[in-house]
C-alpha positions, 0 to 999 in steps of 0.5 A, spaced: 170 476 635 166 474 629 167 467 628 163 467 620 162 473 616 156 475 617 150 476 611 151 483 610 158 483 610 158 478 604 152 482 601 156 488 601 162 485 598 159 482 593 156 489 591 162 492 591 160 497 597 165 499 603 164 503 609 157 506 612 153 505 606 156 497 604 153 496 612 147 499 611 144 496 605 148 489 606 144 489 613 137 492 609 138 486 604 140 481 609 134 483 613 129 482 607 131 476 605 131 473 613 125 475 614 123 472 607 125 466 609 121 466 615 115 468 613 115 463 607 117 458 613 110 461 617 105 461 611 107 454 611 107 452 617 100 456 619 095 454 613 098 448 610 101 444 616 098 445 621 092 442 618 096 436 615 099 434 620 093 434 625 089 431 621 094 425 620 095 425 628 087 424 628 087 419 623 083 424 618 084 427 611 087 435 611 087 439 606 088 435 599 084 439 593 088 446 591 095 443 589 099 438 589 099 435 597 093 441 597 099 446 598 095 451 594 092 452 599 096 457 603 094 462 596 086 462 598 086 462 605 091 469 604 087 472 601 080 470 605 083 472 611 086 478 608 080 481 605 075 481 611 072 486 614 077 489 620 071 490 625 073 495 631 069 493 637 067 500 641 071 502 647 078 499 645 083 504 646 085 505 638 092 506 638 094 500 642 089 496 639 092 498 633 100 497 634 099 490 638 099 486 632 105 489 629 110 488 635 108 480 637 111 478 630 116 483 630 118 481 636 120 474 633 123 476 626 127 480 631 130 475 634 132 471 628 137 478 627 142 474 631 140 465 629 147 462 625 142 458 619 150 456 617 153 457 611 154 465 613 147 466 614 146 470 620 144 478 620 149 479 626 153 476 631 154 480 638 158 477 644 151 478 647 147 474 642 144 470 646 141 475 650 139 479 644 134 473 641 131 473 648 129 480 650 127 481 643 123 474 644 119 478 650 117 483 648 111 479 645 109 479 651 107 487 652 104 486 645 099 481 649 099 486 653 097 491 650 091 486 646 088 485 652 088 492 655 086 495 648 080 491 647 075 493 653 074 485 652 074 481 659 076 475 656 081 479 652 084 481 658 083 474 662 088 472 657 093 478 657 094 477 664 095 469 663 100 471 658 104 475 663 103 469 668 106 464 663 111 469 662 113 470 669 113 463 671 117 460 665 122 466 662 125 465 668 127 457 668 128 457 661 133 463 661 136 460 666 137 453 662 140 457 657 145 459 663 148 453 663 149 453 656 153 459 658 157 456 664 158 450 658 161 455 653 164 461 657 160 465 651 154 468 650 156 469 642 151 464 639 157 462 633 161 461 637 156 456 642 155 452 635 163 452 633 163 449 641 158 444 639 162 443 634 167 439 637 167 431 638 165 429 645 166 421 643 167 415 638 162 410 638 163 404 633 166 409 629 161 414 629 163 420 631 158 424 636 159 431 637 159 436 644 151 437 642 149 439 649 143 436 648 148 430 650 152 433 654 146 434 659 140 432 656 137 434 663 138 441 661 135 439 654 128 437 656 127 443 661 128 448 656 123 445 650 118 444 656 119 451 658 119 453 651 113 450 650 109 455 656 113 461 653 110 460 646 103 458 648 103 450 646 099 444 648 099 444 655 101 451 657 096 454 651 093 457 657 093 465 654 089 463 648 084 457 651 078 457 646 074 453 651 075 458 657 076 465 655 073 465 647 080 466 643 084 470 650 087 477 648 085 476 640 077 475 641 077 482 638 081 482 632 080 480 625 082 481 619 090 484 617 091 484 624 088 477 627 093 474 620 099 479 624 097 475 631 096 469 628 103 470 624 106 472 630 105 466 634 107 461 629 113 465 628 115 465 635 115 458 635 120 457 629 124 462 633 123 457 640 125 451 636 131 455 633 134 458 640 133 449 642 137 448 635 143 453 637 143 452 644 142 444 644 143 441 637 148 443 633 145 449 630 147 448 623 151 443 623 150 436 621 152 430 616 152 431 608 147 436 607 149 444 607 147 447 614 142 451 612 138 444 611 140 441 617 138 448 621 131 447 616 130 441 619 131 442 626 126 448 627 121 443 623 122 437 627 121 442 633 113 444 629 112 437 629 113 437 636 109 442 638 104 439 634 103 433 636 103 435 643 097 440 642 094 433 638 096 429 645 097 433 651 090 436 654 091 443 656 092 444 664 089 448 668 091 455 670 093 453 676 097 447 675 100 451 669 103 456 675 104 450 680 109 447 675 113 453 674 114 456 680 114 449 684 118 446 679 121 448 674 124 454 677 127 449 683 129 444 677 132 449 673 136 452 679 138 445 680 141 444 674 145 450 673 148 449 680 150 442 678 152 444 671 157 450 675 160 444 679 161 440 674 164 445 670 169 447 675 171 440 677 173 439 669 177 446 668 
């Protein structure tokens, strides 16, 4: 069951539209603005941010010229990269060279069709939600694939099968914490995981806190961002990408549109990374005062600056050690955790 109405519905009432063709422009409209938000969010993170905030953990001026904050910034870069020259290497197998870029962002704009950002907006809300926002997440990974077969570039395929092994390796772990969410719930419908979170777990001093999961079993938190972490390719598990092993990894060869689409893509994932944390752990929307869309807001940026700091302070593993750590590690931990999150959950009900 639906426990909001979701944005299409409310775009499609507000237009007057009912039946087939109220869903389908309400879900277009719905999607466009999404996706809008999404990419405004990215175009901030990538070019501005990331700079600002490294600079800052690295005690050094960023960018300060064009705007107020040097946020102007975001408009030259655009275009600078934009308006390079697309160089095709010889030998790439052109069909998937060309459509790998496109399913990497895709891929994330795709999973937030089903994220509750508060105050009605979500694009859809299926009791398999969950499930949704994780399959439509790995699906990067054939695009990384596909980059690095495509682009007869050794390194480029180095990285590609680095990418399959982080995915391997942590995709497991980190859907199996997820799991015990489930277990915790009995849902896989992302608003009602909220709605549950939702609830008060204890007063303190008269301090409402409520049942994030987060503290209810700040175990299963902790690993799921580090297994979030290595599925979006951040500091220490950038292993796919290592510019000082492999030259850039599976995007060696791309320039242009289509570096801007990867690059995009990466950036994107992590929002996405930092929304399943925000649903599954923190609340989602929820918080005090402010609407929920801005707490939503906050907890995905919180997660970028977590990301950030880590590739500022964390020095990358190596790829062995990356495997070691997931397989000898975070699998049994994760496994560990949903078994004693089931045994729990059996006692109380």
């Amino acid at each position: 069951m639906n426990l909001q109405t979701v944005l299409p519905e409310t775009i499609s009432g507000l237009l007057g539209l009912e039946g087939i063709l109220g869903d389908v422009v309400g879900g277009l409209i719905g999607a466009f603005l999404i996706a809008n938000i999404m990419l405004i969010t990215t175009a901030l993170a990538g070019p501005w941010a990331k700079r600002k905030i490294t600079a800052a953990f690295g005690d050094r001026i960023a960018v300060n010229r064009l705007g107020p904050f040097g946020l102007l910034v975001i408009i030259p870069d655009a275009v600078r990269l934009l308006s390079k020259e697309l160089i095709v290497p010889e030998g790439v197998d052109r069909p998937a060279w060309d459509i790998a870029p496109i399913i990497i962002p895709f891929s994330a704009l795709l999973g937030f069709a089903v994220i509750p950002m508060g105050n009605g907006i979500q694009l859809a809300d299926p009791e398999t939600g969950l499930a949704f926002a994780f399959a439509a997440g790995s699906i990067a990974s054939l695009g990384l694939v596909m980059t690095g077969y495509a682009s007869n570039n050794k390194f480029s395929l180095i990285g590609a099968l680095r990418a399959v092994a982080a995915n391997i390796a942590y995709e497991i772990p980190l859907v199996v914490t997820a799991a015990s969410v489930v277990i915790f719930t009995g849902s896989l419908q992302m608003s009602e995981i909220v709605a549950i979170q939702a609830e008060p777990l204890l007063t303190v001093a008269g301090v409402t806190i409520p049942t994030w999961f987060a503290f209810v079993n700040p175990f299963a938190f902790v690993l799921f961002l580090v297994a979030n972490m290595a599925e979006i390719g951040r500091n220490p598990f950038d292993i796919p990408e290592a510019p000082t092993e492999i030259v850039a990894g599976y995007q060696t060869e791309y320039s242009s549109v289509y570096f801007v689409l990867i690059y995009l893509g990466e950036f994107i994932h992590i929002f996405l990374g930092g929304a399943l944390a925000a649903v599954l752990f923190l609340g989602g929307p929820a918080g005090p005062f402010l609407p929920g869309f801005v707490w939503f807001y906050i907890k995905i940026w919180a997660f970028f600056l977590f990301t950030q700091w880590a590739r500022s302070a964390v020095p990358r593993l190596r790829v062995d050690q990356f495997l070691e750590i997931g397989w000898k590690g975070m699998l049994v931990l994760s496994f560990a955790n949903l078994v004693l999150t089931a045994i729990i959950v059996g006692v109380i009900a």
